[in-house]
C-alpha positions in Angstrom: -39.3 23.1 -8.5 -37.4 21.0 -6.0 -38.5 17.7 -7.2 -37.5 19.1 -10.9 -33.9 19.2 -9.8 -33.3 16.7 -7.9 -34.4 14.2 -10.3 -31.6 14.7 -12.6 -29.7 14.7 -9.5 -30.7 11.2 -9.1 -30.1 10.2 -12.5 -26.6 11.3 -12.1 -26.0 9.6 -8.8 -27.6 6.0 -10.4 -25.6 6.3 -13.2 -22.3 6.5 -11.1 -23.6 4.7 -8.4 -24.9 1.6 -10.2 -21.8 0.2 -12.1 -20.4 0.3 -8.5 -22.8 -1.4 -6.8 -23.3 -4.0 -9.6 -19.4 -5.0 -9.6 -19.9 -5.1 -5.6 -23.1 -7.4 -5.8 -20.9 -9.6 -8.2 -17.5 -9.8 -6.1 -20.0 -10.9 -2.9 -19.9 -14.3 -4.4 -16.5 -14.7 -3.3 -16.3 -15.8 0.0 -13.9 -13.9 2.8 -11.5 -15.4 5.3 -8.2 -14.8 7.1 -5.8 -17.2 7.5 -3.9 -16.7 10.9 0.0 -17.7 11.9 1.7 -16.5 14.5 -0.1 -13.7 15.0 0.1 -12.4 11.2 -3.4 -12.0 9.5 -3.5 -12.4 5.8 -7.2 -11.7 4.6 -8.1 -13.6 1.5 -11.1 -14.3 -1.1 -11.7 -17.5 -2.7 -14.2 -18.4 -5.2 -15.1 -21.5 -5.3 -16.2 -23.5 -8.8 -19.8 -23.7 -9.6 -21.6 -26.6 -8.5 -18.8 -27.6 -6.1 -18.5 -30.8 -4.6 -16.0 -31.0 -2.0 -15.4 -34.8 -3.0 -13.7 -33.8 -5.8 -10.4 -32.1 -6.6 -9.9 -28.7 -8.5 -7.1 -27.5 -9.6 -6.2 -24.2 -6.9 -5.4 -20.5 -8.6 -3.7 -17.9 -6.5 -3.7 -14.1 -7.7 -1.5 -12.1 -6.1 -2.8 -8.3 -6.4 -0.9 -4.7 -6.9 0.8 -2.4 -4.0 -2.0 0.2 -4.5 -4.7 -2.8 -3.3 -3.1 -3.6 -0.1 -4.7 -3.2 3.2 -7.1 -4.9 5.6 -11.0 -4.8 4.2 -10.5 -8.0 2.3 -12.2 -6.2 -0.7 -9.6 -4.0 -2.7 -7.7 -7.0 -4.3 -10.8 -7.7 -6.3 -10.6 -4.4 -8.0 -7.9 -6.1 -10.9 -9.3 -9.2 -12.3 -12.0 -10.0 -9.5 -15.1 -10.0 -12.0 -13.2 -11.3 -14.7 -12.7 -14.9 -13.3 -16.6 -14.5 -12.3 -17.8 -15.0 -16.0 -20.2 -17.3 -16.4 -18.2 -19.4 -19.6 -14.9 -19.1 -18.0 -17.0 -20.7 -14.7 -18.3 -23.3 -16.9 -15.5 -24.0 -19.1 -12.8 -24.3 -16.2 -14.0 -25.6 -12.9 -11.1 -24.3 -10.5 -10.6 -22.2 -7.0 -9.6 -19.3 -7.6 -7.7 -17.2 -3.8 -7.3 -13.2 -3.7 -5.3 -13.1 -0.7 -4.5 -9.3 0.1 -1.2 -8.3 1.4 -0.5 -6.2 4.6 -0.3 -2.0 4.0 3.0 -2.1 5.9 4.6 -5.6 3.6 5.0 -6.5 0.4 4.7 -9.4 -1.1 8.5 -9.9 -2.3 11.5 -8.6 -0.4 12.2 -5.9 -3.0 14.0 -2.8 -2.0 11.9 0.1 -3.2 12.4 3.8 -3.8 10.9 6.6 -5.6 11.4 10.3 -6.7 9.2 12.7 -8.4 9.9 11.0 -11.7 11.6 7.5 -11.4 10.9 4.2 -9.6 13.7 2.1 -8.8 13.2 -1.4 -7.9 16.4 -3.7 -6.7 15.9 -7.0 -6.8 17.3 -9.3 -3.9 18.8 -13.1 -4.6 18.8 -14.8 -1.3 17.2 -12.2 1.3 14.3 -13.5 3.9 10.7 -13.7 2.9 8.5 -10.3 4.1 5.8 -11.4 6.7 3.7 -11.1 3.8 5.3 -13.8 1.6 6.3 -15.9 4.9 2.5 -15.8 6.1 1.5 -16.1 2.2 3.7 -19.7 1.6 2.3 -20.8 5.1 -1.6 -20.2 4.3 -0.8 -21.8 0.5 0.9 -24.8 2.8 -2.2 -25.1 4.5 -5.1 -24.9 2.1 -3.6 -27.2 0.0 -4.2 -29.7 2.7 -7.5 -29.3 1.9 -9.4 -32.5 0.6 -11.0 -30.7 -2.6 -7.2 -28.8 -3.4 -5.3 -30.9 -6.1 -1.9 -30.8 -5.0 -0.2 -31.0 -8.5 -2.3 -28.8 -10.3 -1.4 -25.2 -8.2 -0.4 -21.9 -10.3 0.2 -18.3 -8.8 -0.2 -15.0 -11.2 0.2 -11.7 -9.8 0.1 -7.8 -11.1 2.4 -5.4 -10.7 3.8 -6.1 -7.2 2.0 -9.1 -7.4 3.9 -10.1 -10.5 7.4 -9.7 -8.4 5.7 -11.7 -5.9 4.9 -14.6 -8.3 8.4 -14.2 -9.0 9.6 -14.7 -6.0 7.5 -17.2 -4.9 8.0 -19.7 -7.6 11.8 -19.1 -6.5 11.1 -20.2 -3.0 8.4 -23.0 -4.0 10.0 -24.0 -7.7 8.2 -27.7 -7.4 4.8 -26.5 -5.7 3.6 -24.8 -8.7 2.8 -26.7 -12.2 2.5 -22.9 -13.7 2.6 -19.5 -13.0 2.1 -15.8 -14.5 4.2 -12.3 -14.4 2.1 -9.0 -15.2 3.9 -5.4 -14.9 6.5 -7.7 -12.3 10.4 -8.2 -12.6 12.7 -10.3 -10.6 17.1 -10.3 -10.6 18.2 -12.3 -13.3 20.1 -14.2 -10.7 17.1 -15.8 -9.7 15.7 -17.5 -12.7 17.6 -20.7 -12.7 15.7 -21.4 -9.3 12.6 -21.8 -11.8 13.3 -22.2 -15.3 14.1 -25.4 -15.6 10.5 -26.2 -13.0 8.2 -23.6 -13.6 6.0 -22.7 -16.7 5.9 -19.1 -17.0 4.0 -16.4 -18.9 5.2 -12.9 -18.7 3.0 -9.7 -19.9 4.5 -5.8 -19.7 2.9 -2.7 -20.5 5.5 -1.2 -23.2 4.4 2.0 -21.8 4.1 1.5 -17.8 5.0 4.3 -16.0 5.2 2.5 -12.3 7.3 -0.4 -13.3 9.9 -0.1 -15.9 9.1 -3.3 -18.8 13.0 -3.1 -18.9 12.7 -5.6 -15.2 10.2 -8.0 -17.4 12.3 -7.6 -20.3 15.7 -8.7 -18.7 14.1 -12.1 -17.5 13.5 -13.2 -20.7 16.5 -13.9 -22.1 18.1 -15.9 -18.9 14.6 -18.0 -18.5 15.1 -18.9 -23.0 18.5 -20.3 -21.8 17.9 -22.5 -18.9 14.3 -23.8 -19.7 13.8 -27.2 -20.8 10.3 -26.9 -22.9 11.7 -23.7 -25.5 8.3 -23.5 -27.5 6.7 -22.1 -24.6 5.6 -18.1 -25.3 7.6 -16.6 -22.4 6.7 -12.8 -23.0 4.2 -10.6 -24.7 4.6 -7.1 -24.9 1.5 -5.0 -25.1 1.9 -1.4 -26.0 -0.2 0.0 -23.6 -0.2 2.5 -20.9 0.2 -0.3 -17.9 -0.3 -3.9 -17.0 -4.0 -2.6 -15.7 -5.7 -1.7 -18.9 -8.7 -3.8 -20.3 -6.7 -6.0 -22.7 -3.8 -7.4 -20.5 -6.7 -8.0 -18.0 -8.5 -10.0 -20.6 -5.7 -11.6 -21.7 -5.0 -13.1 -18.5 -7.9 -13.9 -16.8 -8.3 -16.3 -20.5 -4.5 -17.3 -20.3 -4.4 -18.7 -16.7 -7.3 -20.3 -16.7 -6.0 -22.6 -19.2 -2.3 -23.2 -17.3 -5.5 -24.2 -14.7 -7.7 -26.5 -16.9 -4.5 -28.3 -18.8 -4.2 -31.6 -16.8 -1.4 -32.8 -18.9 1.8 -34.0 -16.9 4.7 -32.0 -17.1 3.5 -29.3 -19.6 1.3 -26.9 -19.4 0.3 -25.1 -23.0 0.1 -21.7 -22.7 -2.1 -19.7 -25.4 -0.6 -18.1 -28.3 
């Protein structure tokens, strides 16, 4: 009798427990590290391309992950977009390094002042304020990987989600020549800050229509200063999706595809961005 229950017990537990442990066995082939400076520890995974020959260079992709993912087990920044870079044709089609470095519990990665109530977040965005020990120790571990022999110096892009989009905001403001391209999801920056990139910076922006954590309006508002001041103006600057968040399936898709052609483009000067 006991054995007649607890087998469907154990059904029930595989069938939750599997998809878990199969998305685990695949995010184990990215390898764990922690960069250290002055005493700040930024964990950080990196996947390196398939059949990888540190003779050669690749072109470097850093993916700056979401305010609920932050922490210290090196693990939780995976949970957005982790397995999608794993695919075997997007491995084969676009040899590149791909860096999950996870932020702090206590930092974020832009110096954004923050507040919430039961119903509304407000985000403020700064112009000229210091970097958090996130972003300082974030620029100073970028600074030092790409000293690496395998990292191609002119072929670097940053993309980020939610927080991580206002970080790639504010990082390709602090580092507007380091980057040949970079990627905004659910993010938002001050208008202010845009000429600091525009001009430098290839940049695709996605939005939820319907995200309930960060307002599109902060996405929205960059678009029309970044049309102005660019120099390339054919280049898709922002896709709306009416979805729930920047999290779902489809934006996910969408971007794991979209940056890994900013990463495979060699061309100088211009990066083409899918349509």
């Amino acid at each position: 009798m006991r054995k007649k229950i607890l087998l469907p017990f154990l059904l029930c537990f595989l069938s939750i427990a599997m998809p878990v442990l199969v998305k685990a066995q695949a995010t184990a082939t990215y390898d764990r590290g922690n960069f250290i400076a002055k005493g700040d520890t930024l964990p950080y995974r990196i996947l390196f391309p398939l059949n990888f020959d540190p003779a050669k260079k690749y072109p470097v992709l850093f993916v700056l992950h979401g305010a609920g993912e932050r922490g210290n087990d090196n693990q939780a920044q995976l949970i957005h977009g982790g397995d999608l870079f794993l695919k075997g044709e997007v491995r084969q089609q676009f040899p590149a390094i791909v860096i999950f470095p996870q932020c702090p519990a206590n930092s974020f990665w832009s110096n954004v002042i923050y507040k919430t109530d039961s119903t509304v977040n407000t985000f403020t965005f700064q112009t000229d304020a210091p970097p958090t020990k996130a972003m300082h120790a974030l620029m100073a571990f970028i600074d030092d990987f790409l000293d690496k022999p395998y990292a191609d110096k002119h072929h670097v892009y940053v993309g980020g989600l939610s927080m991580g989009g206002m970080g790639t905001f504010e990082i390709i403001g602090r580092e507007p020549k380091l980057f040949a391209a970079a990627f905004a999801i659910c993010g938002g920056d001050n208008t202010l800050n845009a000429k600091k990139y525009a001009k430098k910076v290839p940049l695709w922006i996605f939005h939820g229509g319907k995200d309930p954590v960060v307002s599109p309006d902060h996405s929205v508002v960059m678009v029309m200063p970044l049309k102005q001041l660019v120099a390339i103006l054919n280049l898709p600057f922002i896709r709306m999706m009416a979805t729930t968040a920047g999290t779902t399936p489809s934006p996910n898709r969408s971007y794991c595809r979209g940056c890994f052609r900013i990463v495979s483009n060699k061309s100088a000067g211009r990066v083409q961005f899918p349509s």
